[in-house]
C-alpha positions, 0 to 999 in steps of 0.5 A: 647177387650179393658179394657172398654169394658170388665169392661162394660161387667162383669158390666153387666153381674153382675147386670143379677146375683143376688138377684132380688124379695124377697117375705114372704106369711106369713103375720102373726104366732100364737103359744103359749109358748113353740113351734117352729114356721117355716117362710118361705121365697122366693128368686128369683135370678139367682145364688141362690146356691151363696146367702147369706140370712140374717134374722132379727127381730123388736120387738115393738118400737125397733131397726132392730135386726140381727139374723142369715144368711145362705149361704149353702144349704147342712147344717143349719146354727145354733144360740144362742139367749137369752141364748137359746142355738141353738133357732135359725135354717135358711135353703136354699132349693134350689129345691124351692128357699126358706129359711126357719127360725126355732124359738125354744123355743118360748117365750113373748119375741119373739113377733117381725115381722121376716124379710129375706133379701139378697144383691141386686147388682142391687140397689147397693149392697143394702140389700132387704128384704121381707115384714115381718111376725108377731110372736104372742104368744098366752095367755096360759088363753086365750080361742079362738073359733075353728074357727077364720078366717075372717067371711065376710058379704058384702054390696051393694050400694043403689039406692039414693046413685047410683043416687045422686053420680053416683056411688056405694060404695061396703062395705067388713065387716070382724069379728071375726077373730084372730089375728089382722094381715089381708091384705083386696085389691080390685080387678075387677073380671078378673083384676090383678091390684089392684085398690084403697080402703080405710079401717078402722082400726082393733078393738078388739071385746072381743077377736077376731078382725074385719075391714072394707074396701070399695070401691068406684066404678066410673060411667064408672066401673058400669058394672064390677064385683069387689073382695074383697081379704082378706090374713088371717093367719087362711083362711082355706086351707090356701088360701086367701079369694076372696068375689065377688061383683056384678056390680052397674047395676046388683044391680041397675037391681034386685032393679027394677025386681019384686022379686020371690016367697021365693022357691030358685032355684037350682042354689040358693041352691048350692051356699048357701051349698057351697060357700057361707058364711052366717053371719046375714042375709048377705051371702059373695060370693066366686069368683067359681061362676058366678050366684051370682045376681040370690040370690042378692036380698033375701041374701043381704041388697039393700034397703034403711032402716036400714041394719045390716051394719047401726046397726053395725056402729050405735054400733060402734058409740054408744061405741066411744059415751059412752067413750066420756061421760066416759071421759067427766065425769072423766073431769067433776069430776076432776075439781069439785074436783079441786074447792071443794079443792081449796074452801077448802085450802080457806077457811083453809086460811080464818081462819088463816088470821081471828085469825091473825086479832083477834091476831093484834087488841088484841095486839093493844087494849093491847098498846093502852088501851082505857081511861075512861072517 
């Protein structure tokens, strides 16, 4: 074998070893001061016993900061850090092929997004990294509910919408969930692929979070189911959500099928007890299901009146109003105050000039005194 052709070879050869896929499920971690927290980290590659994993950290507005790399499976690498003597624990398994880091002694100042990473030789000896988990430290005063995952109310298009636009808007409400870190894409029903969405950003209610997140369904889309997949630190069980959707033609079916009496059938029954989520008068449907459209038109608002959806924007809309006026009153009384100062230094000014005035024509009349006729 010739020089080339074994260079060509061990070449390669090296780019089939490596690191390949780095990937962090845990998209967020709440604790409070005090605690050890453990992230998780997957490495896919074909020589992991060989891998060095390297985890690092971003606090808010600051540089990547590198804090602690594991090479050995059979012992724990071990670091100092903020005069914390062995804060820092990262571990390899490699029955999983995972490394895990271990934060000691959690403090305010450790609120940072973690990251793991390894050398990918086939991007040029380029570090991968995963994409990141988010340390949140919990207030010691502050008091949340027991249960704080995502509660998911959905909305369904309405008929002047279908008609006019051919096309549905499928609307995905999520409240009262903690902390802020949540991940919400659409999928079709049986599909891997998710489709493009659009979401608004997430807001402090008291202190919980909600988000918003739509889905525009095209003409020759009208026949499909869709999901609405919600990733939450706090899921129960630690999955993530899937909120089935029904198709625009099952929507547009029951708008103009006579409603049945208020009796719910068996089938309604068993989805309300058990998996279904009830928030208002709005009822989130989990994928287990298939006959979702049999309760579509009592659980869910399809008409064209003012929906818990339209209240719920109406109130958003009423908070961004009252601060506008806050604001421009606080404009308003700054350049009134601004006048009333100015009037004043004026009028200050005046007065000076005024005795300056009186000062000149008394020294004049003295110089030139009027002679008497």
């Amino acid at each position: 074998m010739s020089l080339l052709e074994t260079f060509t070879f061990l070449s390669f050869w090296a780019v089939g070893l490596g690191l390949s896929e780095v990937e962090q499920s845990q998209i967020s971690i709440s604790t409070e001061v005090k605690k050890s927290i453990k992230i998780h980290c997957k490495i896919t590659s074909s020589d992991f016993e060989g891998e060095y994993i390297h985890w690092y950290r971003q606090k808010p507005k600051k540089a990547l900061e590198h804090l602690i790399s594991v090479s050995s499976t059979k012992s724990p690498a071990r670091a100092s850090l903020g005069g914390r003597k062995n804060k820092l624990e990262a571990r390899k398994y490699s029955q999983t092929s995972t490394s895990v880091l271990t934060v000691n002694f959690i403090e305010n100042e450790d609120v940072a997004i973690y990251y793991c990473a390894g050398w990918a030789p086939h991007s040029g000896w380029s570090k991968k990294f995963g994409e990141g988990t988010k340390l949140t430290v919990i207030p010691s005063d502050r008091r949340l509910p027991a249960d704080i995952s995502p509660k998911p109310t959905i909305f369904l298009p309405s008929i002047a919408e279908i008609k006019r636009h051919k096309a549905g808007t499928h609307l995905c409400l999520l409240e009262n969930f903690f902390p802020d870190v949540i991940k919400v894409y659409w999928k079709e029903k049986n599909g891997n692929r998710i489709l493009e969405s659009q979401e608004g950003k997430t807001m402090k209610t008291s202190d919980t979070y909600m988000k918003l997140s739509w889905l525009t369904v095209t003409e020759r889309s009208m026949d499909k189911e869709h999901k609405c997949i919600v990733q939450h630190e706090k899921n129960k069980g630690g999955v993530d959500q899937e909120i089935l959707f029904p198709s625009v033609n099952q929507v547009v079916a029951s708008m103009t099928t006579t409603i049945a009496p208020t009796t719910a059938s068996t089938t309604e029954k068993r989805i309300a007890t058990s998996k279904a989520t009830t928030v208002g008068t709005t009822t989130a449907y989990t994928t287990e299901e298939s006959n979702v459209p049999a309760i579509i038109s009592r659980k869910v608002c399809l008409k064209d009146e003012i929906s818990p959806l339209q209240l719920q924007l109406s109130n958003v809309s009423a908070y961004y109003t009252y601060l506008l006026l806050l604001l421009k009153g606080a404009v308003y009384f700054a350049i009134i105050a601004f006048g009333l100062f100015r009037r004043t230094e004026d009028c200050d000014m005046e007065t000076v000039c005024n005795r300056r005035w009186q000062k000149e024509v008394n020294w004049s009349s003295f110089i030139f005194p009027k002679s008497d006729r």
